[in-house]
N, C-alpha and C positions, 0 to 999 in steps of 0.2 A: 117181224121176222128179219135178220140179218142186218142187226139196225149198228150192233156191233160184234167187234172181231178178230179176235187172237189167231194166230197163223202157225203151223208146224210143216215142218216137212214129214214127210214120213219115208224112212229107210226099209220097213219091212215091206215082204208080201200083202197084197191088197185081193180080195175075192175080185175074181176074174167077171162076174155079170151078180145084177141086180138080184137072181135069186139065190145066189150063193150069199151075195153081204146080208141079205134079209135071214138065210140060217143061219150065219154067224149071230146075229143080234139076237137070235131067237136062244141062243144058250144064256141072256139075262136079259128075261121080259118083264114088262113093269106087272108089276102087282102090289095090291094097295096096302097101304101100312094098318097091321093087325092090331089088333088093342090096345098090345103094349108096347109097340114100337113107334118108337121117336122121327123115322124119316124112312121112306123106304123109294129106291129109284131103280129105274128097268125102260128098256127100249120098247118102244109104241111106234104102231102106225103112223107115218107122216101123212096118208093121205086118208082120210076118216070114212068115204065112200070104198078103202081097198083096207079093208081090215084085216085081210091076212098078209100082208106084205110089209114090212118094217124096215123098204129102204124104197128110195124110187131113184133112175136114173135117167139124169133129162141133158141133154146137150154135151156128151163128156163128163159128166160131174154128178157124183151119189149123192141122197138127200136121207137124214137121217135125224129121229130125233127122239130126246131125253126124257122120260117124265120122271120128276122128283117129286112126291108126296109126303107133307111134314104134316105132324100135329101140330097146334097151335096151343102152348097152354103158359100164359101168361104168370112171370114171376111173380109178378105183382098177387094172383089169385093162388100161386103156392104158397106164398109167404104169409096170407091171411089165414088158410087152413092151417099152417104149421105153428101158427102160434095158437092155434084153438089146442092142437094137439100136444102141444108141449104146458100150455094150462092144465088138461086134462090131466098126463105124463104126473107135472106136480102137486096136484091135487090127490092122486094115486098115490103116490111115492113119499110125500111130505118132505122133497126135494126137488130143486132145481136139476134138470139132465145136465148131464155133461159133454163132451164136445160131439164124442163118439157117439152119446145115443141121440143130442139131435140128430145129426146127418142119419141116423137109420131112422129116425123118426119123419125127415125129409124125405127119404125115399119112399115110404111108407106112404106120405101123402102124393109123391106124385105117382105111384105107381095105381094111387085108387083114382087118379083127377083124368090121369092119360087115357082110358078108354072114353071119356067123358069128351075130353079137346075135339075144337072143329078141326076139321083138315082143309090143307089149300097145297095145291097143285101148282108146278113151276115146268114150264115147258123148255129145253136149249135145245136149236138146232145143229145140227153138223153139216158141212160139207165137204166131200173131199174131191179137188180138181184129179182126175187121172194121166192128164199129160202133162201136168209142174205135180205132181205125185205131192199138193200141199191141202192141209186136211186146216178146215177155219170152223171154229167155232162161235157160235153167237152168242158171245156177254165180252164186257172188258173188265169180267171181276179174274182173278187169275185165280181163288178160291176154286170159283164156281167153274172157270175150266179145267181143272184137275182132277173134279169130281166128274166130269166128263170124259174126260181119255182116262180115271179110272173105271169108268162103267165098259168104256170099248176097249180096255185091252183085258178086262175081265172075257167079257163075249169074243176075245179074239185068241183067246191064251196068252199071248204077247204083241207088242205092236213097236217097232223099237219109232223113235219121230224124236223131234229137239224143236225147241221156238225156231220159227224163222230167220237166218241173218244173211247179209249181202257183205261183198268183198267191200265195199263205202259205205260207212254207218250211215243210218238213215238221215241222221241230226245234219250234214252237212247237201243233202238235198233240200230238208227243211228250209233252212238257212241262205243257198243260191234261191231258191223261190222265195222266199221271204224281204230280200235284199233286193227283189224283182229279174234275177237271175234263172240260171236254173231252167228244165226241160219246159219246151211252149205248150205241152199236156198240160201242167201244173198249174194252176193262178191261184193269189193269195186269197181266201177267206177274210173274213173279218171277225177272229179267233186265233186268239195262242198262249202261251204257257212258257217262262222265262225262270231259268234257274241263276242262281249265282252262285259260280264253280267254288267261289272263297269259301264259302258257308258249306256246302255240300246239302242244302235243306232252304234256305228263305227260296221264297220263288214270288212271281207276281203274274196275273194272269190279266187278258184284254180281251173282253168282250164286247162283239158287236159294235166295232171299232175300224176305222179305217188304218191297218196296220202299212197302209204306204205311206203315213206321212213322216218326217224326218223326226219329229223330237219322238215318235215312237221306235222308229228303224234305228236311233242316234244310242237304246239302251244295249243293243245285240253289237253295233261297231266299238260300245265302248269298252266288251266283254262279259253279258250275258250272257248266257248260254239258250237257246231257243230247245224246247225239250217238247212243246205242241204245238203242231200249227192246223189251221181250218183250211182246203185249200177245196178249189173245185180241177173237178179231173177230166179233158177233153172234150165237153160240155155233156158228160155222161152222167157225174153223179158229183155230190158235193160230200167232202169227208172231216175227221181231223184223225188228223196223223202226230203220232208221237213219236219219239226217238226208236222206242224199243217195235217199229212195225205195227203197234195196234190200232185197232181201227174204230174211230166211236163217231157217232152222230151218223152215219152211211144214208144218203138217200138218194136214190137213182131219180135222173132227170126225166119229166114225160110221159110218168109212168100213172100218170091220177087218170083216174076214169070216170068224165065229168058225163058223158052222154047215154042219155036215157036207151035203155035197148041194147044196150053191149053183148054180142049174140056170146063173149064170155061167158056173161053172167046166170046165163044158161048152165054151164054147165062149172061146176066147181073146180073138177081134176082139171078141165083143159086151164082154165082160170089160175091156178095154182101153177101144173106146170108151166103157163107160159112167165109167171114171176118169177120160177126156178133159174129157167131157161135165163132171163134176163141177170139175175143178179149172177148166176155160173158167167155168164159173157163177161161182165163189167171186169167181175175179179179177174178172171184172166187176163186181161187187158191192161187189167191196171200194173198184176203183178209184172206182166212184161215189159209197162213203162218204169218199172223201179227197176228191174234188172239190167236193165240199158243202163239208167242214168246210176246205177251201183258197183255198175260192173259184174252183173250177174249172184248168185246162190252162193255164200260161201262153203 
């Protein structure tokens, strides 16, 4: 959960309490993919013991989340029925099909294989801070979060929002942290991602690597362009951060629960919210150490 994280602002109206955003979400609820359909997504419970509620609100900040339901029906297994069927086809016909009647002969089969496919289930969560009014989404596929603010601005009517940007691109915080510069929240990772501006495409990437030593620092002073860097933040959470704001590998510090009897572990919802609670904190924090050293929300 919140492992990573695309960011927007959002410009429109936001439901005023936890039971108003949970009616919103309830105009597209999940239900599961019918026979013949290929994928089907809708808003669910985030907390599993409060089933009728499809948003929860813990520390400032709504929780919210995705389920996406696909069939599974491997090309590999349409492609061996459609040549059974196009044997058959020529067997009938004393002719090979032609381009048209495969493809209806395609459809054909997968339309009798698709009530057949397993299903699997894909969970993304949402959050939306309400005093930086920035709604984060957990995946770093950009695919996979548009299929997310299309499901919530379906259930919203509209939602106006834009990615997140700062008056100072991210790339030149990267960059002072990276060169050992740069806000004392910040300290380098041992991970990053280097573009070269000539090319607009080679890049080279350093893993698990002491990125302070010079013949590594010697590639970015001699014009590399740094496009990801791993850094750790305040001693709160370790990230990597790319140019464009997103946020991948996220794992809050302190937070493992090694001792037998966690009076947590009693109870799930307080257990959950108090992880809510923690990762709402971190992002706040974090985003107000990028604001400072960006110069603020563009």
């Amino acid at each position: 959960m919140f492992r990573n994280l695309r960011l927007y602002r959002v410009s429109g109206e936001w439901p005023g309490s936890e039971q108003e955003l949970s009616s919103q979400l309830e105009n597209v609820p999940f239900t599961p993919c019918s026979a013949y359909s290929e994928r089907s997504a809708g808003w669910e419970a985030p907390v599993a013991e409060l089933p009728d509620a499809l948003a929860r609100r813990i520390a400032g900040a709504d929780f919210f989340r995705l389920r996406t339901q696909t069939r599974l029906l491997p090309s590999a297994a349409v492609n061996e029925a459609l040549e059974d069927r196009i044997d058959e086809f020529s067997g009938r016909m004393q002719r090979s099909p032609g381009r048209k009647e495969k493809r209806d002969l395609k459809d054909e089969v997968i339309a009798e294989l698709m009530p057949k496919a397993l299903l699997k289930s894909d969970r993304t969560w949402g959050l939306f801070l309400r005093a930086e009014k920035v709604l984060a989404v957990d995946t770093a596929s950009e695919v996979q979060a548009e299929r997310f603010l299309d499901a919530l601005r379906s259930a919203f009517g509209s939602l106006p929002l834009t990615p997140i940007e700062f008056r100072e691109p991210v790339s030149k915080l990267l960059t002072a942290v990276f060169l050992g510069g740069g806000p004392t929240a910040f300290v380098t990772g041992r991970e990053c991602r280097m573009l070269d501006p000539s090319t607009g495409s080679a890049s080279v990437s350093w893993m698990d690597i002491d990125l302070s030593d010079p013949s590594v620092q010697r590639h970015v002073r001699d014009g590399l362009k740094l496009d990801r860097l791993a850094v750790g933040f305040d001693e709160l959470a370790t990230l990597v951060l790319d140019q464009d704001c997103v946020i991948r590998k996220l794992k809050l510090l302190g937070t493992d629960r090694v001792e037998d009897g966690d009076p947590l572990d009693e109870d799930p919802v307080g257990r959950l919210d108090a992880d809510l609670a923690m990762i709402s904190g971190v992002l706040t924090r974090l985003l107000g150490a990028l604001k400072k050293a960006l110069g603020g929300y563009d």
